[in-house]
N, C-alpha and C positions, 0 to 999 in steps of 0.2 A: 907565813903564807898558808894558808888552809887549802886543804887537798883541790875541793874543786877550781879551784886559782891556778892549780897548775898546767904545766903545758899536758897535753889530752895524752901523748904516747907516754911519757912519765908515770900518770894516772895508773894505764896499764901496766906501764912492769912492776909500779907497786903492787896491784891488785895479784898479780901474777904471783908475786911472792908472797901473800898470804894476808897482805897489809890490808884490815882490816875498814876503814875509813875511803880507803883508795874504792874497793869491792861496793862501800856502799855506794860513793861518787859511780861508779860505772852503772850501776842499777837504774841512779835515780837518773840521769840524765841521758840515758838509754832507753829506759824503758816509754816514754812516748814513741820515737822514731819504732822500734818493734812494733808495737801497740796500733798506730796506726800502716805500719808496710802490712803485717796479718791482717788488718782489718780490711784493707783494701783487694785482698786475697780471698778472704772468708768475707762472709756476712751473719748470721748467724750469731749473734753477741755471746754465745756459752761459746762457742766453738774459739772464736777470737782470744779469748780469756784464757778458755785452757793452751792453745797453742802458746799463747804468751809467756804464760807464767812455766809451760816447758821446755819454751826457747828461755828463758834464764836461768832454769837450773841447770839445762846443759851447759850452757855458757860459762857459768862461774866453776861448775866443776870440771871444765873441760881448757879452762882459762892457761891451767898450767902446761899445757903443749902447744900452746900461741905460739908459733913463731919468729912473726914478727910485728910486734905492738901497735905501729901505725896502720897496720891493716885492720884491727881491732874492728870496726863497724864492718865493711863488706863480710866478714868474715863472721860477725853475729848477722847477718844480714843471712849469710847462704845457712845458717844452724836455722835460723827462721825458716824460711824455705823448704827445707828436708823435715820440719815438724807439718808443715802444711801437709806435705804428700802423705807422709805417715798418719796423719788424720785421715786424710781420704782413703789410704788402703785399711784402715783396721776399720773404719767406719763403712766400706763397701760400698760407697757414694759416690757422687759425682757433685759440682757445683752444681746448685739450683740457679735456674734463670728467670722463676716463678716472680719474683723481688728484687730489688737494688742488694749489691752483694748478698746474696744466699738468705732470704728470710722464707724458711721453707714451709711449704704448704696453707700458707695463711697469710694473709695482710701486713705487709712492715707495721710492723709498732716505731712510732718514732723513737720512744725510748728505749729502744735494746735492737733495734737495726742501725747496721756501722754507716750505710747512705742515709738513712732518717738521719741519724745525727749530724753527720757531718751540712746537711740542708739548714739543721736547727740551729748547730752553735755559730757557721761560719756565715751563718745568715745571709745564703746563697741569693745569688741575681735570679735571673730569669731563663738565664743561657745555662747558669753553674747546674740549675734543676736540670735542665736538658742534657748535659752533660752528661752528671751522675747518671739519669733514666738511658743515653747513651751507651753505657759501659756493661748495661746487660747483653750488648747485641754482641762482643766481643769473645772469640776463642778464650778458651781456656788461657792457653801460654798467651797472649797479646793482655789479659787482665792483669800477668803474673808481671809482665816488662811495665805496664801502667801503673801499677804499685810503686815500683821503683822510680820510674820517669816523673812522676806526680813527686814524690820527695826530695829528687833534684830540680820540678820546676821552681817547689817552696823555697828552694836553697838552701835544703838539709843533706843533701848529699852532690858528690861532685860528681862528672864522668865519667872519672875512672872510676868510682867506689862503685854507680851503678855495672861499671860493666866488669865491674873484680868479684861481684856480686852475683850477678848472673855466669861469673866461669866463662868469659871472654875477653877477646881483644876491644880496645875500646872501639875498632874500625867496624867490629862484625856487631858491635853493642848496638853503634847507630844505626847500621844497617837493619835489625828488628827493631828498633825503634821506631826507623821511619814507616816501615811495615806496617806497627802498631797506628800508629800517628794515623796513616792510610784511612786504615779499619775504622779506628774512631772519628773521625770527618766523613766518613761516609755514613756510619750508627747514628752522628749527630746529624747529618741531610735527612735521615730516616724520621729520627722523632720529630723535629721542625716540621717533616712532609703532612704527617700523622695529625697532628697537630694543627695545623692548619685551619680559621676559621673557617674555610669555604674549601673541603678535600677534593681535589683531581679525581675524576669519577673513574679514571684510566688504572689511580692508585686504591681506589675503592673496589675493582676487580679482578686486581694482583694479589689483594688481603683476602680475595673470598675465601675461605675455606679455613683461615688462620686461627689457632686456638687461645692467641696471645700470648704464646711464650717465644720469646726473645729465639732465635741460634742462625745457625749459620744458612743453611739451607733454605730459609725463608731471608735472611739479608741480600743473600745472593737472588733472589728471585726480585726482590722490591728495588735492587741496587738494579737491574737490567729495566726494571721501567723509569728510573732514574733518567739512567743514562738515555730512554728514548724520549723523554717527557719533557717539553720546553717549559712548562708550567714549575714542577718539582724537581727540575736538575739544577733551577736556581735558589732553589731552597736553603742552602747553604751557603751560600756567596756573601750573607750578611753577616754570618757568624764570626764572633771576635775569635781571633786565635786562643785554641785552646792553653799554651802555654804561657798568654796572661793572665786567663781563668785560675792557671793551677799558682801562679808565681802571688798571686795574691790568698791563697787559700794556706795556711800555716797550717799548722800542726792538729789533731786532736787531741783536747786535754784526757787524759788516763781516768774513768770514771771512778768516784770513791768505791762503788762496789766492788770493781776489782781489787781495788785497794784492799778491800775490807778481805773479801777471798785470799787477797796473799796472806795478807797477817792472823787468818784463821791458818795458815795450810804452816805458817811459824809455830804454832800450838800446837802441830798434831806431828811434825815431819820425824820428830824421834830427839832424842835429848842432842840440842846443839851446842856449838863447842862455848868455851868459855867467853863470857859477855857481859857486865858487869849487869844488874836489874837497873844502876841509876846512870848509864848511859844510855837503856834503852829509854828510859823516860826522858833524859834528858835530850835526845835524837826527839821523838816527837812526830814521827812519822812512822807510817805502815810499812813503809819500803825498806826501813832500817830492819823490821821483823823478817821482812822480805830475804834481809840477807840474812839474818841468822839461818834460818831457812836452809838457803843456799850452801852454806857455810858446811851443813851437813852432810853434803856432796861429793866436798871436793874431794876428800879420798876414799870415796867410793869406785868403784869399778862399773864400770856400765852391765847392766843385765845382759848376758848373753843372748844373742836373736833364737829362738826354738830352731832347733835341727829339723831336717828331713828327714821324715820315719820313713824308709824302706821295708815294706813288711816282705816277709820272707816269701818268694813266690810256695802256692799250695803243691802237695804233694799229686805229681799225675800218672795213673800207670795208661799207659800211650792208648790211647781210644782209638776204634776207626773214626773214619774219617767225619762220619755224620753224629758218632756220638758227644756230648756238652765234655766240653772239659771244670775241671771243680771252679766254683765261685770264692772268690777271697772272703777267706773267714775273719780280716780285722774290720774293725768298724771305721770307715774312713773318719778324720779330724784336718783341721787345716793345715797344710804340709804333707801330707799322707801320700806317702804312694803303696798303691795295692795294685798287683799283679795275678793275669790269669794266661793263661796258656793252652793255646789252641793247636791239634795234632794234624799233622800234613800228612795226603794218601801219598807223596810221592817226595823225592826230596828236592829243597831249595836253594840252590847256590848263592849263599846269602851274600859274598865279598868279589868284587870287580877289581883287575887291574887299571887305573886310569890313564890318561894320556900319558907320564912318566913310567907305568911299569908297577905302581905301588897302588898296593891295595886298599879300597874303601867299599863304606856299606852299597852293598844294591840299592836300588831305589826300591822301596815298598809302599807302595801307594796304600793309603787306610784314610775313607771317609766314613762320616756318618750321614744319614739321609733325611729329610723333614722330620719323619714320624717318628726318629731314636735309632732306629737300627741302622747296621752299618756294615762294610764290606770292605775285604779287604787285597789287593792284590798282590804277587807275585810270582815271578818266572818260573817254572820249574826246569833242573838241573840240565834235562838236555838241549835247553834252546830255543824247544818248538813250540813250547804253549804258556799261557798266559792262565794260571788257578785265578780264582777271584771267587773267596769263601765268603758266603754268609753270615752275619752277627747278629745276635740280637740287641733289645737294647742294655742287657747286661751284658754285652760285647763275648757272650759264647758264643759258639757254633748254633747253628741254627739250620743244619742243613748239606746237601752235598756239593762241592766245587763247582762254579760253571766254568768249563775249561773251553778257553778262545785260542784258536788259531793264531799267534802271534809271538815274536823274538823279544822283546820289550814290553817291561810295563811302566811307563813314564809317567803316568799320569793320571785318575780316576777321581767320576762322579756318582754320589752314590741319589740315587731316587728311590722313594717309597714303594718303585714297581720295578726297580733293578739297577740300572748303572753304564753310565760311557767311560769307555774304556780310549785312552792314547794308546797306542801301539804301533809295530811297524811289520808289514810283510813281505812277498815279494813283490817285486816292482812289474806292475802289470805295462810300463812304459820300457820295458830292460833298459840298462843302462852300462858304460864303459867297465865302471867299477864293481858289476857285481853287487849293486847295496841293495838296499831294500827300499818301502814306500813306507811314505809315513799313513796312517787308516787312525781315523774315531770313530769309532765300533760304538753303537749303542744296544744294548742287551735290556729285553722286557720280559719279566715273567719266567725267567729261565729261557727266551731265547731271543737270534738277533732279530732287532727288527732294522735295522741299516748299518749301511759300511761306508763310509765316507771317505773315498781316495786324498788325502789333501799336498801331496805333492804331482807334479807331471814330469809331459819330458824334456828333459836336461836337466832338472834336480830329482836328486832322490836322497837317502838318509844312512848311513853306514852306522849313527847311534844317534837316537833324537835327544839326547840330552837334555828332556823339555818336562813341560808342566798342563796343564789343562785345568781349566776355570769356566765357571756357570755361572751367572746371572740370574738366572731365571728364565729365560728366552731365548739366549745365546749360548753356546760353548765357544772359548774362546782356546787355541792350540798352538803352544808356540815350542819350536824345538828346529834343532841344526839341519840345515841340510848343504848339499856336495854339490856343484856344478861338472860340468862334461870336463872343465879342465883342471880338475882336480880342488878346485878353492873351496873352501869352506866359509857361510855365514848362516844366517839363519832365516825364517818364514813362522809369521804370525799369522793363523787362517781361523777367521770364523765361521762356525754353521750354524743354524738353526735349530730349531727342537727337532725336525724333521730331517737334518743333515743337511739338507740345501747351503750352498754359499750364500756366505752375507760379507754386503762390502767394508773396508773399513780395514783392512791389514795388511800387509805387503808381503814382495818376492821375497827380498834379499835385504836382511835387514844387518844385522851385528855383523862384521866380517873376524873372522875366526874366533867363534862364540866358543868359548871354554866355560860358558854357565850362565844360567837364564832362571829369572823370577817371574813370577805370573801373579796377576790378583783382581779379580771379578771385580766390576765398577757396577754400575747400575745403569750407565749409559756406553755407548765404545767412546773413546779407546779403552780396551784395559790397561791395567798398570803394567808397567812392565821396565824391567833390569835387564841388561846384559853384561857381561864381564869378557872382555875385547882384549886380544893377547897383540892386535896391531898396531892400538893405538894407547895400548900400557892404560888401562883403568879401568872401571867402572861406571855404567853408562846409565842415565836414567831416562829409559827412550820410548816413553807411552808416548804413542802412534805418530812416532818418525820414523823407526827402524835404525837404519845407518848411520853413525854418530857422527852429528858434524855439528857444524854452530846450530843451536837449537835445543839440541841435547843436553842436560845438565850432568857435568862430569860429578860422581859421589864421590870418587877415591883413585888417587895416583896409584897403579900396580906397576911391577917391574918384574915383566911379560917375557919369554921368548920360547916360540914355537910351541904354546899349552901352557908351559912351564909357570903356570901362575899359580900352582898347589890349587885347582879346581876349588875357587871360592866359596861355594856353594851348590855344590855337587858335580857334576861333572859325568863321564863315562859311567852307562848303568842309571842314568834318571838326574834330573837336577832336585833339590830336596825344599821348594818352595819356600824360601826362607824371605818370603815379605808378607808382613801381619799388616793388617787394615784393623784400624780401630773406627768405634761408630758414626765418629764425630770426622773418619773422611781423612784422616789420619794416616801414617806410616811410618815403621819400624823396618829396614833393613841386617841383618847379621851375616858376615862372613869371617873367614879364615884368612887373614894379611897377615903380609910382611911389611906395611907401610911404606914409608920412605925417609931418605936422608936427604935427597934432593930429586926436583923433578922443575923440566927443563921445557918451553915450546919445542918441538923440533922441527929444526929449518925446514925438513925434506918431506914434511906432513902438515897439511893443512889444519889438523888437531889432532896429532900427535905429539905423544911427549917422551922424554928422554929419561927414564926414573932409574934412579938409582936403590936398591931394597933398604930399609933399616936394619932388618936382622934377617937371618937367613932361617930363623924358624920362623913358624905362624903366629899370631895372636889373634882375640877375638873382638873384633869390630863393629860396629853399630850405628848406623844414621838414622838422621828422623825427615818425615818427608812432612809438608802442609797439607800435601793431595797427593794426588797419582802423576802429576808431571811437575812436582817445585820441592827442592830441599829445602827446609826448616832454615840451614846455614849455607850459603855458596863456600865455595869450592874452592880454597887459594893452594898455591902452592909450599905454604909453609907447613912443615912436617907438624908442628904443634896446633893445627886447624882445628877451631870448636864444632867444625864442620862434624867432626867425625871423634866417637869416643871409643876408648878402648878399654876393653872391661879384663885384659890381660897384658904386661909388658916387659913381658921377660925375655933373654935371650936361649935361656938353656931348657924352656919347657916348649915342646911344638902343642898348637891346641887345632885340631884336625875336629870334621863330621859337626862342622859346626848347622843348629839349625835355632829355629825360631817360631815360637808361637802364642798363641791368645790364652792367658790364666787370666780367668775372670775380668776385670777391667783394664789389669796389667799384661804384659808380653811376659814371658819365662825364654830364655836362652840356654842353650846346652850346647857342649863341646867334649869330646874327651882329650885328655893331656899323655902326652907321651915322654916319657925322659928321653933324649935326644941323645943319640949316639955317632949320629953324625948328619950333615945338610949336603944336596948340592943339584945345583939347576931347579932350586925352588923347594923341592920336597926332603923331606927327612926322614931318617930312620931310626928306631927306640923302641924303647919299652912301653906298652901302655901302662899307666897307672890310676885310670879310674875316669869315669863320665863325672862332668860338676854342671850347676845350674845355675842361674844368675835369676831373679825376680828382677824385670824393668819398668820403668814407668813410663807409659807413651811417648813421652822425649827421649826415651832411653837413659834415664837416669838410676842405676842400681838402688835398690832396696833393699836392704840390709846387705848381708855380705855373700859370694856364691859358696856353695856348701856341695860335698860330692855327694853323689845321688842313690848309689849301691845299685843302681841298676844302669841296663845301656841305653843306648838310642839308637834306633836300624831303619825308622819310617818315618813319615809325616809326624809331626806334632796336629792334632784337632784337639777346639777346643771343642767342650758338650755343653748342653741346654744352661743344665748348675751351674756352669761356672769354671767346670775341672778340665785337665789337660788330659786328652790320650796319646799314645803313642806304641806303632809295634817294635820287637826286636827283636834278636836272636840272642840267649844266655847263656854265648860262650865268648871267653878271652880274646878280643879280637889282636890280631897278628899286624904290628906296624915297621917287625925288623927286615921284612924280606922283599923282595918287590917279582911281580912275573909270576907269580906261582898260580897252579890251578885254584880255582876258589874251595876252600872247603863247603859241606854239604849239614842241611838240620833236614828235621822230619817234625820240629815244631818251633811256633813263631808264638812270643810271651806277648802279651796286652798288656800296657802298664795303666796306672789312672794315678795322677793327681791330683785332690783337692784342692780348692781356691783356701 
């Protein structure tokens, strides 16, 4: 019986052991299924080819720590997949929408565009055309599941393999699928509409203004005349199921150019192992060279990912307060961080006890503004005022403090002609307890030009534990406040450019908020997170407020009384940890302890009964579609692809977790403590260093996280480039003690990393 006769898991464990014949079988009757899932991903025929031909060298050298053999396909399926992303992050791209999969900046060529062909060879109907021109209107991730889905309509993959493939359960698989499915019957009503010998004049000036390229924003505008349009809402009604479209479309044959590319890259890949000359001729095929190739591989080591260069912050002797502190004298490269460090007229108590007594970073609000420059705030030591120093746009000093009258600095916008500041004062309504008011302070030119009360009477704010976000027209303000009988939840207030209320947010939203996310829309509601210690989780509550049905739960916590280790900041500022990407997108990161079980509970309408997984933190991450829908719902199985965890240890705590924009990717950071002991949520230890995670929009890591040599004390901003900022303070931060006064700096470091 000759290898490819055998049964397919057999194949692999030969190949796995080195057997020479097996490795080719896996190549050759592989490599179409790759060939076409990439090409359905990419478009762009060089890009296709190389992703290809580097999804199988991984594979063959990577063969020997297979697992388990019958997963073999999903499993070169997801190495596919991770070469796609790694294309787009070293190539700094994006999918083009210009062409049928990615034929960028110019006209498809049928012969080296992967839709030209697949038109040409599968000698497409009239609907298959529509189709493929369909699948330009489609997200990003919904292209990435149609790749997949299109090879199980063919009957080259099964269910479960698409959804072992995509790193899910087969229930959550369908569930984007049908999602998928959605998007493309509605893409495909679009070009039918388009199309149309005689077009709807209604749909003729919905497209005014349209430049012709395919995305979301404009879907969404032509799907709302759709849905009002008796004429073009039945546009679609005639169209055959696309999953007979796909169940008749096979495979792509493997172009001989490729071919011919593998067995040049056998020539050149370095002397391979032993192979006889007259079995390579007697083989007779490219793909055999293919594996010599390969073969090269296997006991090679993979290239190390480049480290993070920490460059040494510059030497400063302490300036006043108006003079520049030194400019970093490395040359930034990609991974780079360079560091500068700016001197304070007064000192800053840079560490907050939180609701448990244990100390973390103050909140340090640092934006940049339109034109580059950028400002940065924080409290100083005694309580009463609010610094907020100048930057230029090489993030030195530029200038002297404007010092506000304020207990907190939550929050900050920076503008070309100064900055709104969140803050809290006293409460001009007095109230039971003593707290304060919450105020958005807008500062022009060096001085205020309004103050905007945004609590009254019967709430006021004893810590806003909030964030502040700008539109462009709006400031939106969301942070805790305290009712007359002591209860705690929160209040989301918009104003205007000119401070006036605008409608659109509520009284009382999250009930006992122990941490809030914020993120500018371009229309209300803004996005917005709460972390709810009554009803144990994480809330995904643009513009409902109070979680109840409606609200999408992100993540089961296990809550009691604060005690949820302040997810995402907490007492002293919440630290903004929801990144928006362009395409309308979301990235969430916290600090969890997950769970082992989480339960309805009887005695709460949506409340749950959780049980923690471990008693230290790990660092957590969801992805959202928008500003009110997760990526994955929300089950209660601890293993949910809802939610991925880019740490899972029990014996490291990972605390000060935040989140931000590197170039087209998110970057994550946390720092790790050695754990010397847990209890009621929070832990105590040693710190041993800040690390940083590179994610992909979905949140998928990119290469591996590497520790950073420097801290994290402020927001993460990204700049114009590409690159991340972030302020700090460059001392050892203290995680064994809890209760203690805060210590005190006289100067706050600027970091920058390059994309």
């Amino acid at each position: 019986m000759t290898t490819t006769e055998q049964n397919p898991t057999d194949v692999v464990v030969a190949a796995r052991s080195g057997d020479r014949k097996a490795i080719s079988a896996l190549v050759t009757d592989h490599l179409p299924l790759v060939y076409n899932f990439v090409g359905r991903m990419l478009g762009r025929h060089a890009d296709v080819d190389d992703v290809v031909q580097e999804t199988m060298l991984r594979a063959v050298r990577d063969l020997p720590a297979l697992r388990e053999p019958a997963r073999f396909r999903p499993w070169l399926l997801a190495i596919a997949r991770h070469q796609v992303t790694e294309r787009h992050r070293s190539r700094h791209t994006v999918v083009s929408r210009t062409a049928p999969f990615d034929e960028e900046s110019q006209e498809p060529d049928p012969a080296t565009d992967f839709a030209g062909v697949t038109v040409l060879r599968l000698d497409m109907s009239a609907q298959r055309r529509q189709t493929a021109e369909a699948t330009l209107w489609l997200d990003d991730d919904h292209r990435e599941t149609l790749a997949l889905w299109w090879l199980e309509a063919a009957g080259t993959l099964t269910r479960a393999e698409v959804a072992e493939s995509m790193g899910l359960s087969v229930a959550h698989a369908g569930v984007r699928i049908q999602r998928m499915r959605e998007q493309l019957e509605l893409a495909r009503t679009i070009v039918v509409a388009r199309a149309a010998p005689v077009r709807c004049p209604g749909l003729t000036a919905a497209l005014a203004g349209w430049d012709d390229v395919p995305g979301a924003l404009w879907r969404k505008r032509i799907a709302r005349h759709l849905r009002e349009c008796d004429v073009c809402g039945t546009a679609g009604k005639a169209l055959i199921p696309t999953e007979r479209l796909l169940a008749s479309a096979g495979l792509i044959a493997v172009p001989i150019d490729l071919k011919s590319r593998i067995a040049a890259l056998g020539k050149t890949s370095g002397t391979p192992v032993s192979l006889s000359a007259g079995k390579l001729v007697a083989a007779g095929s490219a793909v055999v060279t293919l594996v010599v190739a390969l073969l090269v591989f296997i006991d090679r080591d993979p290239q190390p990912a480049p480290p993070l260069v920490a460059a040494a912050p510059p030497s400063v002797t302490a300036p006043a307060a108006t003079a520049p502190a030194p400019s970093p004298s490395v040359t930034p490269k990609s991974g780079t961080i360079t560091t500068t460090t700016i001197s304070l007229p007064v000192p800053f108590a840079y560490r907050i006890p939180g609701y448990s007594g244990k100390q973390h970073s103050r909140r340090t609000p640092f934006a940049i503004a339109p034109n580059g420059t950028a400002w940065l705030a924080w409290l100083a030591a005694d309580g009463t005022t609010v610094h907020v120093t100048p930057l230029g746009k090489d993030l030195k000093r530029r200038g002297d403090d404007v010092v506000v009258p304020g207990r907190e600095a939550s929050g900050l916008v920076a503008h070309d002609d100064g900055f709104a500041l969140l803050t809290r004062r006293a409460d001009p309504n007095g109230n039971t307890f003593g707290d304060s008011g919450a105020y958005l302070i807008r500062y022009r030119d060096g001085r205020q030009a309004w103050a905007s009360l945004l609590t009254d009477a019967g709430t006021s704010t004893p810590m806003l534990v909030g964030d502040l976000a700008w539109n462009g027209t709006v400031y939106g303000a969301y942070f805790a406040v305290r009712d007359e009988s002591g209860h705690f939840g929160d209040r989301l207030a918009y104003r205007s450019a000119a401070g006036r209320p605008v409608a659109g947010g509520w009284d009382w939203g999250c009930s006992h908020n122990t941490g809030i996310a914020l993120a500018a829309e371009k229309r209300l509601p803004f996005a917005s997170v709460c972390a709810n210690d009554w009803k144990d989780g994480l809330f995904l509550n643009t513009g409902i407020g109070f979680p109840r049905p409606g609200a999408a739960r992100l993540a089961h916590a296990e809550c009691v009384a604060g005690y949820c280790g302040e997810p995402f900041g907490g007492d002293g500022g919440g630290y903004g940890n929801l990144v928006r990407f362009a395409d309308g997108r979301y990235l969430l990161a916290w600090q969890s302890r997950g769970w082992s079980r989480a339960t309805p509970d009887p005695a709460d309408d949506y409340g749950y009964l959780v049980t923690a997984r471990w008693k230290n933190h790990n660092v957590a991450v969801t992805s959202l579609t928008d500003s009110d829908e997760p990526a994955v719902p929300l089950t209660a199985d601890p293993s949910t692809p809802a939610i991925r965890y880019l740490t899972s240890t029990a014996t490291v705590d990972h605390v000060n977790v935040r989140i931000g924009r590197l170039g087209r990717n998110a970057f994550a950071v946390w720092d790790q403590v050695a754990v010397s002991g847990c209890s009621a949520g929070v832990c105590d230890g040693r710190y041993t260093g800040t690390y940083g995670q590179v994610l992909t929009p979905t949140g998928a890591p990119v290469g591996k996280a590497r520790k950073l040599g420097v801290q994290v004390g402020g927001d993460l901003v990204p700049l114009a480039d590409g690159s991340l900022a972030w302020p700090f303070v460059d001392k050892t931060p203290d995680y064994r003690s809890r209760g203690k006064a805060s210590p005190t700096t006289k100067t706050i470091t600027i970091a920058v990393m390059t994309d």
